[in-house]
Each structure stands twice: as structure tokens, then as C-alpha cells.
N, C-alpha and C positions, 0 to 999 in steps of 0.2 A: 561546557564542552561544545566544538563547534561540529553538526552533524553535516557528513556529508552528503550534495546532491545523491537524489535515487537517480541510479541510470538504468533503463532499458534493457531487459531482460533478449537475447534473440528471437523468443515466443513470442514476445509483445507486438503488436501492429504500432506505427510511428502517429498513425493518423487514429482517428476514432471510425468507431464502425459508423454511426448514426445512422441507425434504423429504428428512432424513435418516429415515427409518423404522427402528424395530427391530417384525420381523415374527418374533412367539413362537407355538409350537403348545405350547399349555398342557394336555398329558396327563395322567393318572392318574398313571400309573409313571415317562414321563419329560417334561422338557420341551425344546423344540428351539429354540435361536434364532440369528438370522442379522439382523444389521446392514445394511441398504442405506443407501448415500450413491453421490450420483455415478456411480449406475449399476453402483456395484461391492457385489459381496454379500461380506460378511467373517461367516464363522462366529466368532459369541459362546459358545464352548465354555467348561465347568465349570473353573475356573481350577487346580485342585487335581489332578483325574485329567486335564484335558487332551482329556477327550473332546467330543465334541461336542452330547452332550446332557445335561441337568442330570438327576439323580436327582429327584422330585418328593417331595423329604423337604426335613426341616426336625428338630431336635436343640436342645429348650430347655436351656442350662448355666451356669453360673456368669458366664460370659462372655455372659452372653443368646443371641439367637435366631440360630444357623446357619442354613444349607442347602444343599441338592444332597451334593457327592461330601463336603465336611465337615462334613453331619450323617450321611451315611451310617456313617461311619467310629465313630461310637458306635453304631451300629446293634445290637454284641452285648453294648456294655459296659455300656451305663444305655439297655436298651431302652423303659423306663418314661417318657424324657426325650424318645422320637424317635418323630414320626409321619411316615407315608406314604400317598400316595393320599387325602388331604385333597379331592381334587378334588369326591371324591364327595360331600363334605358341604358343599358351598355351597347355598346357600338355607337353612340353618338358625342361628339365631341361640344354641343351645347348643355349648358348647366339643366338642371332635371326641372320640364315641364310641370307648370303650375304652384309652384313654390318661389317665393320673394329668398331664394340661396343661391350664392353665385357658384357653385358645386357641382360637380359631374359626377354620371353616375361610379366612375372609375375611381374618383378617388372617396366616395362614401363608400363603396369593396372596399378597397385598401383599408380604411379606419376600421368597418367591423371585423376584417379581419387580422388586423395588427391588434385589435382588442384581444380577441378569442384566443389570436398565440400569448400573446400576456398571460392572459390567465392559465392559458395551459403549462406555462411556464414555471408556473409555482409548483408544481405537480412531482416535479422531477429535474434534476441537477445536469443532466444534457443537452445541450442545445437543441432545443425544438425549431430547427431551422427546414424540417421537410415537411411539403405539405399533400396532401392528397382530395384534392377536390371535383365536386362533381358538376355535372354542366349539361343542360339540354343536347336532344340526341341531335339535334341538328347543326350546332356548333361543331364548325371545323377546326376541328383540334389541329395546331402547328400551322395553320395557315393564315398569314397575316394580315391576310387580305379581308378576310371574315373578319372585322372591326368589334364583334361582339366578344370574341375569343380573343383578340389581342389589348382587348380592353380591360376582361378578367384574368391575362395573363401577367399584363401591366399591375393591375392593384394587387395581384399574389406576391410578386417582385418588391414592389413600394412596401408589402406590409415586413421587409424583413426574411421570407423563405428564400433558399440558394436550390432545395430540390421542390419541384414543382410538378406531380402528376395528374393527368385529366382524368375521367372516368365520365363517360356517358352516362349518365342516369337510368333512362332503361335498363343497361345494360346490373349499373348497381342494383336498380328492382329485383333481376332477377334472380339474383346472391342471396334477398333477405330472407332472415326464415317463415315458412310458408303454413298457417294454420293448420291446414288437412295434411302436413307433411310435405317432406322432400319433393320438389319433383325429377320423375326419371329423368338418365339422362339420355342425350340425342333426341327429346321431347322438342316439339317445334312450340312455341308461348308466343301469341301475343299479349305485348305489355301494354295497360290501355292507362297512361300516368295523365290525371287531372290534380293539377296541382294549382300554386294561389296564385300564378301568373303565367302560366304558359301552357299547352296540352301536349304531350308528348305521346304518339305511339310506334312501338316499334317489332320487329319479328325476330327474335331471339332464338336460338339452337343451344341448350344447354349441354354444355359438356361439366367433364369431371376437373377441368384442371382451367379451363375456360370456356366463356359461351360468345358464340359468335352472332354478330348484327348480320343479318341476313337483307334488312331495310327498315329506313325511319323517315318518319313525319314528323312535322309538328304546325300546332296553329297558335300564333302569338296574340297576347291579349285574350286569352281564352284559357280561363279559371277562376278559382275564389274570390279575387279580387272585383272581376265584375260583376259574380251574382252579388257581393258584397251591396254595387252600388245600385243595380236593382231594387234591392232590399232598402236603402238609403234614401231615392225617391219614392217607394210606397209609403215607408215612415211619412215622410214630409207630405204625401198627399192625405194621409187617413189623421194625423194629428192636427193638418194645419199650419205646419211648423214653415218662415215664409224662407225666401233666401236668405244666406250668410250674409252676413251686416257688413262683412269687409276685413272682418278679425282672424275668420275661418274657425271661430268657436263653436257655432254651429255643426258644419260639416263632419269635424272631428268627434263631436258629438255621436252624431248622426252612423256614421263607419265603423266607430267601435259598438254602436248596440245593435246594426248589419250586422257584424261578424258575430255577438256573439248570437243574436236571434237564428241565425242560418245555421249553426253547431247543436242550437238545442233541437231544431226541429227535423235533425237529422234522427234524432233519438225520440220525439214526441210528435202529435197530430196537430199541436196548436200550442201558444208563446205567450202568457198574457205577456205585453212591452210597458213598461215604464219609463217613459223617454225625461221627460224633465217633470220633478214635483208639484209645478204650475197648469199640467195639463193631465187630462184623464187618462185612465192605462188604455191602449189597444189590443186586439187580438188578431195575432198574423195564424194564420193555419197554414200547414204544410200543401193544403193544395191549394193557397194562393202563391206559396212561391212554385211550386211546379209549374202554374198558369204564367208565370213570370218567367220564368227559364224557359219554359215552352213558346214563347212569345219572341223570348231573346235568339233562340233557334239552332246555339251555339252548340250544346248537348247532341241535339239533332248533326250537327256537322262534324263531330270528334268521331260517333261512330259509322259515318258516311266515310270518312278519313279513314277510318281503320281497313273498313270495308275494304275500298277502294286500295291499301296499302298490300291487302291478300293478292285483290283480285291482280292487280301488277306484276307481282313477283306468282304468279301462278297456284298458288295455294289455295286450295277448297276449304273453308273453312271449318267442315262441316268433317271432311275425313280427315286433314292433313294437320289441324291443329289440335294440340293436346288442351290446351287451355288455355283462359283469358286471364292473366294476373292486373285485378284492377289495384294500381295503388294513386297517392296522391292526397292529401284530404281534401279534397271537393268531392273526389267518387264514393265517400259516403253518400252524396246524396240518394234517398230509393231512387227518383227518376232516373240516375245513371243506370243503375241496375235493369229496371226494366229496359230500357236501350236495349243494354247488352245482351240482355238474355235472351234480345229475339235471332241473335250468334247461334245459339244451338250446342256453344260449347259451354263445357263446366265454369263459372266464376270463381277463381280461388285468389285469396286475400292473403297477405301476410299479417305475419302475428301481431305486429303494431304497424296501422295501416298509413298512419302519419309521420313513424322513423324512417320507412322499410327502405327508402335511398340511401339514409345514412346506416343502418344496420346492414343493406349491402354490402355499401362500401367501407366498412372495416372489415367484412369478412372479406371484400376481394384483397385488403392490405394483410390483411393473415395470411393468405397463398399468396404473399410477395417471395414466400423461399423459392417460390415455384419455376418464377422470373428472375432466373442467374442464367449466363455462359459462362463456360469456362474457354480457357485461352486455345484456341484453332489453332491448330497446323497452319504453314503453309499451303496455301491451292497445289492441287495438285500439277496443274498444268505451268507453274510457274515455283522454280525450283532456288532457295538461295544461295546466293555462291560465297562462302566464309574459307580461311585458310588458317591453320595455324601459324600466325606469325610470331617471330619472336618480340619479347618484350624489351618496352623502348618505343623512341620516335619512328616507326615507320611512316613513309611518305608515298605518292601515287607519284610517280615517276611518267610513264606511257601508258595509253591505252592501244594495247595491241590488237582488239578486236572492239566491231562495233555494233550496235544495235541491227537486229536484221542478220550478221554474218552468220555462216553453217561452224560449225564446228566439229573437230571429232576429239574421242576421247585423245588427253595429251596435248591439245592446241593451246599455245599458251592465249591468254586475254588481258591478261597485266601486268605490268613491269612496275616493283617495287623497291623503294632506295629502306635499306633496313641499317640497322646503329651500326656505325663503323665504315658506312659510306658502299658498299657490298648491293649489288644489283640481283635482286630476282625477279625471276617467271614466274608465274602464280597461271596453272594448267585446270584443261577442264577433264575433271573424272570419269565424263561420260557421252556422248555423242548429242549434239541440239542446237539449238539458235537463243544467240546472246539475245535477250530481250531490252536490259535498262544497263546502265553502267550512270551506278550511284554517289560515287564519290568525282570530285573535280580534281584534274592535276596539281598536285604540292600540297594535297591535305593529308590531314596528320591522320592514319587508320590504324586500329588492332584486330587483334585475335576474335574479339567479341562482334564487331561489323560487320555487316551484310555488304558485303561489294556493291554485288552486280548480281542479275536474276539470267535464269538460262531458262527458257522451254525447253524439254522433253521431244525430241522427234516422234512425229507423229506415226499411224499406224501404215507399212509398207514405207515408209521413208531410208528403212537403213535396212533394205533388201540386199543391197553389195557386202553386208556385214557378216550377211547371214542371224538376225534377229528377229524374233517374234514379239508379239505384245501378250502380257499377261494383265487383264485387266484387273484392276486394285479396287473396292468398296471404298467409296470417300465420302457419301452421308446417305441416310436410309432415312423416311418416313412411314411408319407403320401404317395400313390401312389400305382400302381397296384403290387401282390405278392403271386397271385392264384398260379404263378410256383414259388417256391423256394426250397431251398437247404441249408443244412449245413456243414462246412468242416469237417473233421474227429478230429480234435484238436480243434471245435468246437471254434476257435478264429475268423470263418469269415462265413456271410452268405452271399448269392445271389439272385437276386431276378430277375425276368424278366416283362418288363413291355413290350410287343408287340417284336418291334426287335429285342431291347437293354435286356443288362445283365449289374448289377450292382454289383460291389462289395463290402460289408462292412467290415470293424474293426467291430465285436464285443464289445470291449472292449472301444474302442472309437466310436463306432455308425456313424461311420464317413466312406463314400462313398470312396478306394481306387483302385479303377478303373472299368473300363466298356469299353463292347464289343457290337458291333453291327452285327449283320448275315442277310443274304438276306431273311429270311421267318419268320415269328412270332414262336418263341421260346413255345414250348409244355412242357420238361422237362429240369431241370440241376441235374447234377450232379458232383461229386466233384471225382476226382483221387486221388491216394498213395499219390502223393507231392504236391498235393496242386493244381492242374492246375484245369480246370476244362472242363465236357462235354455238350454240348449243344445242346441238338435236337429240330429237326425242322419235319415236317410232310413229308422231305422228306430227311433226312439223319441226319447224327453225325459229330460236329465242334468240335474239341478241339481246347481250351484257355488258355495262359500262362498267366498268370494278372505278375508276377515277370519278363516275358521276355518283356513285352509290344505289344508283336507283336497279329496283326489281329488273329483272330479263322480262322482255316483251314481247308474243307470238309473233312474228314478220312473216314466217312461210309455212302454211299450212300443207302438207303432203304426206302419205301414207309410205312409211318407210323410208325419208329421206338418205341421203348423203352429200353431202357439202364441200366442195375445194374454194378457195382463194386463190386466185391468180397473184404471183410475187408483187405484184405492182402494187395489188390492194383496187385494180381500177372494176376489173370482171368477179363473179362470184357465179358459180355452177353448183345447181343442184340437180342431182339425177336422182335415183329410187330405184332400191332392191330388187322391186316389182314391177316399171317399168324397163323402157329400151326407149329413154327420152331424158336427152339433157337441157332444162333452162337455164340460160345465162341472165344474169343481173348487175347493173349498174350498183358497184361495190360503195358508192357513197348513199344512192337513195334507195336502194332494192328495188327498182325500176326494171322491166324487161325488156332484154335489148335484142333476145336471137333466140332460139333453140335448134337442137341437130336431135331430128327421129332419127335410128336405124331401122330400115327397111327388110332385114332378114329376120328369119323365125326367133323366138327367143325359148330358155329352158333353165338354164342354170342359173344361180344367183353369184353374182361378186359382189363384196364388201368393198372393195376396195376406193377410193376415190378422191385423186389427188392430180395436180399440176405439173408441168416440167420447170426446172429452172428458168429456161428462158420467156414461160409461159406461152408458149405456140404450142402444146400438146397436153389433152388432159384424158385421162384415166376413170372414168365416171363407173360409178356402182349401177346394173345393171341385170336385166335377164336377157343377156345378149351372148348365142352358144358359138360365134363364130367369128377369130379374131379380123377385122379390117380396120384401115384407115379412111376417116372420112374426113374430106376437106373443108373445113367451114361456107358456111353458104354467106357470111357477111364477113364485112372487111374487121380486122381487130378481136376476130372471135377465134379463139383454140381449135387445130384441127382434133377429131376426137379419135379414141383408139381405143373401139368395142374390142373385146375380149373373152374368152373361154372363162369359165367359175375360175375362181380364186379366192382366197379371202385375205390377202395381202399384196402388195406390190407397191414399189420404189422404181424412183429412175436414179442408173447412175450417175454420179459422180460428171460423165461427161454429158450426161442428158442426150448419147444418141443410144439404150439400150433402155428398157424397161423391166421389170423381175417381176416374177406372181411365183404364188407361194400358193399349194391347196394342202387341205386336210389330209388328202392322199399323201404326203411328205416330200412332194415333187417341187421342183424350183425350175423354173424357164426365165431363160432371159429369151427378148425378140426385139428386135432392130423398130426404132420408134419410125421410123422414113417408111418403110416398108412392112410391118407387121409381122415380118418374117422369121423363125425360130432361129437362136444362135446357137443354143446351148442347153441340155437338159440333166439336171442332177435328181435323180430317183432315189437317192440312195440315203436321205439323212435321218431317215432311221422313225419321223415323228411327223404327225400334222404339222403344218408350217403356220403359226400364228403371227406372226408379225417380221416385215422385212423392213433393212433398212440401211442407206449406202452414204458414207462418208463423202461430203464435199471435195477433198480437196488431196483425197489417196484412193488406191482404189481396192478396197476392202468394205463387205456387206457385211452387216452384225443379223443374223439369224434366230428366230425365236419360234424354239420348239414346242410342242403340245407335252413333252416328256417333262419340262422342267429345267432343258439346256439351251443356254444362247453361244452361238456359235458365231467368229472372225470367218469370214472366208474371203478370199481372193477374188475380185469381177474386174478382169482384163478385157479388153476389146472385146467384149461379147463372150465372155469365155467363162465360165465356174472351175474353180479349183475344185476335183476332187475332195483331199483331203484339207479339213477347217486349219488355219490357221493356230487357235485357240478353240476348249470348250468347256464351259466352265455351268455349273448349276446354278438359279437364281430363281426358281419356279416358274411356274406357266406363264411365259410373257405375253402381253397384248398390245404393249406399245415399245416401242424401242424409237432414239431420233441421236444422233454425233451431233454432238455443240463443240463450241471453241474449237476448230476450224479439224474435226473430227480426232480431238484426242481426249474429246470425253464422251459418254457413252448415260442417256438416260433409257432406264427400265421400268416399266409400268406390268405388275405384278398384279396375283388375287390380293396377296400379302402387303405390297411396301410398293412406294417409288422411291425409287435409289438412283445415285450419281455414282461411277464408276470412272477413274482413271484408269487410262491407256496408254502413258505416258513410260511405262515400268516395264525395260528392254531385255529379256532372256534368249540366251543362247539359242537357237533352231536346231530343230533336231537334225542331227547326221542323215543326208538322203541316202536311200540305197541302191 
């Protein structure tokens, strides 16, 4: 009987899941891997010695390219044919120093790791084609440029994987499990990794779901491998033993009873050595090799490095760090210990101090559930335009509207030829500006097609209609964001939650790095390229989030406040506690001007920012009496002291300014003249945060009760009654992006993104 094909159930997926991972810590000396499928970890151990980690060798022979335990095993016989610790030489394009192999270090990765998937393969009936591997912190993941990274990402490829993910090593350290237990989370750690070929340290913030690099070092050539060779010339001077004859029999010798003399004496005071049956045993003691290390000086320079990695990013070691996770096997050594311990802070180890990379990193591939999106909405501010057509050849005929035109509800935008030859108008639902028109004339479209995309009119745009805006939630981030900021390209916001600064993708909502400073963060602000400023109650850090490196003190002062000039060319710092604003040259922090005011002072303003055009600035001050003062150098901001306030914006047309006090009073004053235009007493709350659309003229208001409020600011004028007033708790930043039809909120609670775009009927005046 002949069976029929099985077919395809609707439940069934067409494709395979493949979230079978093999998660490898790709070391100098060894390498470690472990198999996840199904939840279950299977160690992929060296198939020859059975151990658990592969030798990081490789043995070219008649039979071609070995590796692990069966190229070790020629290690004394044709040492000329066998390298090790290749790791070190990725990013170079010549075959691996000191070896008669015409072989680069890129494709001896490849081979260990085309082995290691081999044999994981036996394991399990799914294709093992993902890989999850780890890599020094200073490797720049995704960047091609980094030759070391494109080189291991090159022999991942060659060996056969199609998914490919990095993992920082430190960052894997801090995943593994920890002898004395768990450590808390939101704990600042530094990881202090000596390992058989590189030193890696770095400043980790452990969270629950992930921990973030705060900053990383590292010093190459600097681990096991060279106290190995240390240990390798003391042999040869205490036995007598003369140079290698040429064969490299010697040498090979010589390395492996280095390595293993330096393992025993991690655990003992002294080693009798037996080097060759021909010569008498020797005696190494533990404190000849410390004398040796200490001579070497490198030991000495990993925790000068670490130091030095605090001291940058502003962390006191002393108060601000929870503890030192040394892993690695080299920081067995005691001498490491003592090093460290002159830190101050607790040393804590994980439970196997020579897996803990790769014991990380399968537990960071267990919270792989953690890393899913699901399918987004549409953006808010860009709306799609689909029609029900009938089915059949429909065709694009005309396009009756073009990128850029206004629209109102009813306007047609496309003229469609449908079955039977029949012409239609294909109408807009709602009032906006056609953005894209995506199909070309005489293409074949349906029902299921996206046309064309429409913006939403913005807020005060469709005033003739009689519409208001009702703002809509379109993503939230839980956590503190009273201080926030947004970049000038408006592709990234910051938020500061106590020490820490974080940084988002806009666009992807998605957290791309954070900085830590020694005092709780008051204001951010954002520079010309992107970098960004960070104050503290007692000076200014600047932060590169693209260079990686720690924020760096630049302005010392008691109470700052900080603005950028639009240009990015001037930068203003004033203080709560003075009636004095310095200007500085926005590329070197060089000073180019200052403006004293001359009158009494008393109240404090928070506030402290620029006009659009950047000829007027707003400085934070104890200055009780509003004036304008002319700048005394050419290209310098006139200034425009002010009454307390603890907020204020300029509008939209940049000739009014807004202050906002605690009192729940709002003034607008003419920026030319300092003069009152307008005073609204009446909104009910402390006024926390103001802040005016570029491109309509509507203020978004943030109250001390917990309400942010739309209002009207015409020619110097406040509307009465709010436009909209919607609850969002106590806000302390508010800013309109995309050309003011979105709206960012910085909470005790959340930083949220709000669409404005969502048009309802206006109340009936009376």
C-alpha cells in the first residue's frame, strides 16, 4: 500500500524553530562549549581526552588540519606542525607568528570551531547551525573595521553557523554562578577577567533581565600565556636546559611543564619539577614565581587598569562598588589576590573559576526568551493608507495627490482602474499631509497593500475645523526620568535615574548604553555630535556613548546648569547660586566670554536654556529682577535674567519666553524687551515642567498634581482654557519631537512617548 505524503497541519510552523544554540567561550588556552536544546545544557567536551574543554590548538599533518586534545598530542612530536593560542592573532591577515604554518589565525577559529559543531551535532537531530560566542570586552562587535571582530566573525561563518551571536565576556562573567551567592541586583561589579591571553576589565550594573557595561578595558598579551613563559626561561636557566636545536622539541617541552608547574603552585608553596629523566628534579617555589611576575610588572598594571577604569567613569571604589568578581584562570594566582585586596572591596569568585565565561554564557542563552518583539504598530505619526478593493486586477491609474500636499477628510489621492475597466477615487478618511505614495503608475495593487502613508495634522493645525488633540500613549519605559533629554536629531533620548544615564534608540526603544557618575545626575543635556553633558550639583561630565569610554569631570562648579547653543559652537554654564553666566567654546570647553548681572539677587531659577536662533539665553540663576542684557563680545547670546522660576521655554516663534513657578503661575515676556505679555494664575498646580511645539503654537504644561496640559501660546497670549488635560503623573521633563506631533514625558514613574496625531471634535463654545 502506497502511504500518502504527511501534510502540514495549520498549527504547524512551515519553517523550524532553531533555538537549539551551541554557546562557546573561545579562549586563548582553552575553549569551553555547551549545547542548549530544549532547555537542557549538554556539555560538548573534547571527544578524545573527554574533557570538558577543548585545548585551543590546532596540529597541521599529513592528514590535514587537527585540533584540541588531537593536535595536542603532537605537541612534543612535530612541534614545528602545532600552534597554540592563535586567539591572540586575530585581526591580522599574516599566517600566526613563530610557526613553520602557512595558516592564519582566522581560519585555525574556523577549524576549532567547525570541530566542536561536529561533535555537538551528534548530540541532537536539529541542525546546530546557531552559535553563541564570546569575545573580549573590547572587541567591537558589528564593526568591520575592528579586524579582530571581523576576523572571528569570518571563522564563525567558514565553520558552518547562519545565526551568529557575540557576548562580551565580562559581561558573560557576570551571569555565572557566584560562590557566596547571587549577587543583588542594580549592584555596580567590577569584573577583573585574567585569563591565558588577554586581561579584560570591565564595570557591569547587574540587572534582572540584563546587565549593562557601564565601561571596559583591556591589556593584550597579558595572561597565562606569558607567566607560562616566565616560568619556561626559569626552567631553562635552573636545569641548564640550552636553546631549542631547531626542531622546537625542546620548547614544547619546556611550555607544557610551565603550565603545568604554575597550576600546582597555585594550590602549593613549592613544585618539585621533573623536566627530562637525563637531568636532576628542580624546585620552583611559589615565591619565586611571584618574584617573577612581580619583575614582569603586568599584575601590577591589570589592577592600575582597573583602578584607573573607576576612577574615569567616576566611581569610588570604596563606596560605589558592590564588589570585585575576579574570574579567569590566571587570577588564581595569590599574588592577584593580594593586588586586589588593597580595593577595599569584597572578592567574590564564581563557583568554577575557569568555566564562569562559559557557565555565563548559557545562562545569558536561557534568558534568550527574554529577547523577542513582537510585531509594532504602525508609528504613530505616519499613518497607512489601505482600501478595500475589490478582487481582481486592480491597477494605479493617477496619482491625484502628492508628497508634501494638505489634505482634508474626502480629498481623493488615487485614481484606480478596477476589473471591468471602471475608474475609481480612493479618498482620505481624515484631514493630513500625504507623506510617500508607494506604488508606481500601471501596478497591479489589492486590498491587502499599503498605498501610500498620510501624517496626522499636527497639534493647532486644523483650528478652521474646530479639532482638538487628544494625546494617545504609544511606548512607556518603566523607571525614573524627572531628568531627561533629547538629542538634536531627535533619534535618541536619555534619562537619568539617580547616578546612572541611560541611553535609548528612539526608534527602537531600546536602551544603547549608559554611564554612571559619582553624584546623582540633576540635568542632561545633549551636544553638536551627539555626545552628551551630565550634571551633577557639583560640576559637568561629558559622555561619548559611540566612544564607550567613562564620563569625564570638564566643569567643576557648585550648582551648575548647562545650555548648548543650536549650533553646538557656544555652551553656557550659569549656577542656582550665582548671577554669572560662562560661555565656552562647544568643541574644546575653552572660555570665551562671561556676562555678571549687576543687580541684587534672591530667588533661585532652575531653568536654563537657548533660543532657537541662539541670540538669547535663559541661564539658571539668583537673579530677583527680569532684564536683558546685551552681550559684551561679538557671537556671544544676549542674556535674559529673570524672576524664580523653575521652568521655562521659548516659543515656537522665539520672540516670547514662558516661566512656569511652583506658585502654578505661567508668564509669558517678550524676549526683545523683557516685558510681561501674559499671566495665567489659574492652573491649579506647581508648574514643573514647560514646553512649546516648534512648528504650531501650543505649550504642553506639566503640573506638580500629576496633569499635563495642551494650551494655546499665540502672539504672546495664554489661553485660558487647556486645550487638552490628561493625567500622566508628576512630570519634570516634557520636549515635541517630529515637527511637534509627538509629545516626550519624563515621570517619577516611566518615560513615555505620546501621540498627538489623534483628532477629536472641540468642545461647543459658549
Amino acid at each position: 500500500m502506497t502511504s500518502k505524503p504527511r501534510t502540514r497541519t495549520p498549527s504547524e510552523p512551515s519553517y523550524p524553530r532553531r533555538d537549539t544554540v551551541l554557546v562557546v567561550d573561545f579562549g586563548t588556552s582553552l575553549t569551553t562549549a555547551t549545547l542548549l536544546s530544549g532547555g537542557v545544557a549538554k556539555p560538548v567536551g573534547d571527544p578524545v581526552a573527554g574533557a570538558r574543554s577543548w585545548p585551543s590548538s590546532a596540529h597541521l599533518g599529513a592528514d590535514g588540519l587537527t585540533v584540541g586534545d588531537l593536535a595536542e598530542g603532537y605537541r612534543s612530536s612535530t612541534p614545528l606542525a602545532f600552534v597554540a593560542e592563535f586567539k591572540r592573532y586575530l585581526g591580522s591577515a599574516e599566517p600566526i607568528p613563530h610557526w613553520g604554518l602557512d595558516l592564519t589565525a582566522a581560519q585555525v577559529t574556523s577549524a576549532l570551531l567547525a570541530a566542536i559543531r561536529a561533535e555537538a551535532q551528534g548530540k541532537v537531530h536539529e541542525p546546530v547551525d546557531r552559535l553563541l560566542i564570546t569575545c573580549p570586552g573590547d572587541f567591537k562587535i558589528g564593526v568591520p573595521a575592528d579586524r579582530r571582530w571581523a576576523d572571528l566573525d569570518a571563522a564563525c561563518r567558514a565553520a558552518g553557523f547562519l545565526d551568529v551571536e557575540y557576548l562580551p565576556e565580562p559581561v558573560a562573567a557576570a551571569y555565572a554562578p557566584v560562590a557566596e551567592g547571587a549577587l543583588p541586583d542594580d549592584a555596580l561589579v567590577l569584573v577583573y577577567d585574567l585569563g591565558g591571553g588577554t586581561f579584560d576589565a570591565a564595570l557591569v550594573r547587574i540587572g534582572p533581565r540584563r546587565h549593562d557595561v557601564l565601561a571596559a578595558t583591556s591589556i593584550p598579551f597579558c595572561g597565562g600565556a606569558d607567566i607560562d613563559a616566565l616560568l619556561m626561561e626559569e626552567l631553562r636557566d635552573v636545569t641548564g636546559i640550552g636553546p631549542d636545536s631547531g626542531n622546537g622539541r625542546v620548547d614544547a617541552l619546556l611550555k607544557t611543564t610551565a603550565r603545568d608547574v604554575k597550576q600546582r603552585l597555585s594550590l602549593t608553596r613549592e613544585d618539585t619539577v621533573s623536566v627530562l629523566p637525563t637531568l636532576d628534579d628542580v624546585v620552583i617555589t611559589r615565591a619565586r614565581l611571584e618574584e617573577l611576575v612581580t619583575e614582569w610588572g603586568k599584575i601590577k598594571q591589570t589592577v592600575e587598569a582597573a583602578v584607573g577604569l573607576c576612577a574615569d567613569a567616576g566611581i569610588n571604589t570604596l563606596t560605589d562598588l558592590e564588589a570585585i568578581l575576579a574570574v579567569g584562570g590566571s587570577s588564581r594566582i595569590p599574588l592577584v589576590e593580594q593586588h586586589l585586596s588593597h580595593l577595599g572591596r569584597p572578592i567574590r569568585r564564581p563557583i568554577d573559576i575557569g568555566t564562569a565565561v562559559a557557565d555565563g554564557a548559557v545562562e545569558w542563552a536561557r534568558r534568550g526568551t527574554d529577547r523577542v518583539l513582537d510585531v509594532e504598530q504602525t508609528l504613530p505619526t505616519h499613518i497607512p493608507l489601505r482600501w478595500p478593493l475589490p478582487p481582481g486586477r486592480v491597477t494605479v491609474s493617477t496619482w491625484l495627490a502628492g508628497p508634501g500636499d494638505r489634505l482634508r477628510k474626502g480629498d481623493p489621492i488615487l485614481r484606480v482602474a478596477v476589473p471591468g475597466g471602471a475608474l475609481w477615487d480612493l479618498r482620505a478618511d481624515r484631514p493630513g499631509t500625504l507623506e510617500a505614495q508607494h506604488y508606481r503608475e500601471a501596478a497591479v495593487v489589492t486590498a491587502q497593500d499599503w498605498l501610500a502613508t498620510m501624517r496626522p495634522l499636527r497639534p493647532g493645525e486644523d483650528s478652521e475645523n474646530g479639532a482638538s488633540i487628544m494625546p494617545r500613549l504609544w511606548r512607556t519605559i518603566a523607571g525614573t526620568a524627572v531628568v531627561a533629554a533629547v538629542s538634536g536629531d531627535e533619534r535618541y533620548v536619555a534619562r537619568a535615574d539617580g547616578k546612572t544615564v541611560r541611553l535609548y534608540d528612539l526608534e527602537e526603544w531600546a536602551v544603547v548604553g549608559s554611564a554612571t557618575v559619582g553624584a546623582p545626575v540633576v540635568q542632561i543635556v545633549f551636544d553638536r555630535r551627539g555626545g552628551l553633558l551630565i550634571v551633577t550639583d557639583t560640576g559637568v561630565h561629558g559622555w561619548d556613548p559611540e566612544q564607550g569610554a567613562a564620563p569625564k569631570l570638564i566643569v567643576k562648579r557648585d550648582h551648575p546648569r548647562v545650555a548648548v547653543r543650536p549650533d553646538g559652537e557656544v555652551v553656557a554654564v550659569s549656577s542656582r547660586t550665582e548671577a554669572q553666566v560662562v560661555f565656552l567654546r562647544g568643541d574644546s570647553m575653552e572660555k570665551i566670554g562671561e556676562s555678571k548681572s549687576a543687580l541684587g539677587y534672591s530667588n533661585v531659577c532652575q531653568a536654563s536654556l537657548f533660543s532657537a536662533d541662539g541670540k538669547t539665553l535663559i541661564p539658571a540663576s539668583r537673579q530677583d529682577n527680569l532684564t536683558r542684557q546685551e552681550p559684551d563680545t561679538d557671537g556671544l547670546p544676549a542674556v535674559l535674567w529673570h524672576t524664580y522660576a523653575t521652568t521655562a521655554a521659548f516659543d515656537g516663534t522665539g520672540r516670547f519666553a514662558l516661566f512656569g513657578d511652583d506658585a502654578g503661575q505661567i508668564t509669558m515676556r517678550s524676549v526683545e524687551t523683557g516685558q510681561r505679555t501674559s499671566v495665567l494664575s489659574s492652573v491649579g498646580a506647581g508648574v514643573a515642567a514647560i514646553a512649546c511645539s516648534p512648528d504650531s503654537p501650543v505649550a504642553a504644561v506639566g503640573l506638580r498634581d500629576g496633569y499635563v496640559e495642551l494650551r494655546r501660546v499665540d502672539d504672546g497670549v495664554i489661553t485660558l482654557q487647556p486645550l487638552v488635560r490628561r493625567r500622566v503623573g508628576v512630570c519634570g521633563f516634557l520636549q515635541f519631537i517630529d515637527h511637534g506631533s509627538m509629545l516626550v514625558t519624563g515621570t517619577a514613574g516611566s518615560l513615555s512617548l505620546w501621540s498627538l496625531t489623534d483628532l477629536v471634535p472641540a468642545p461647543a463654545r459658549r
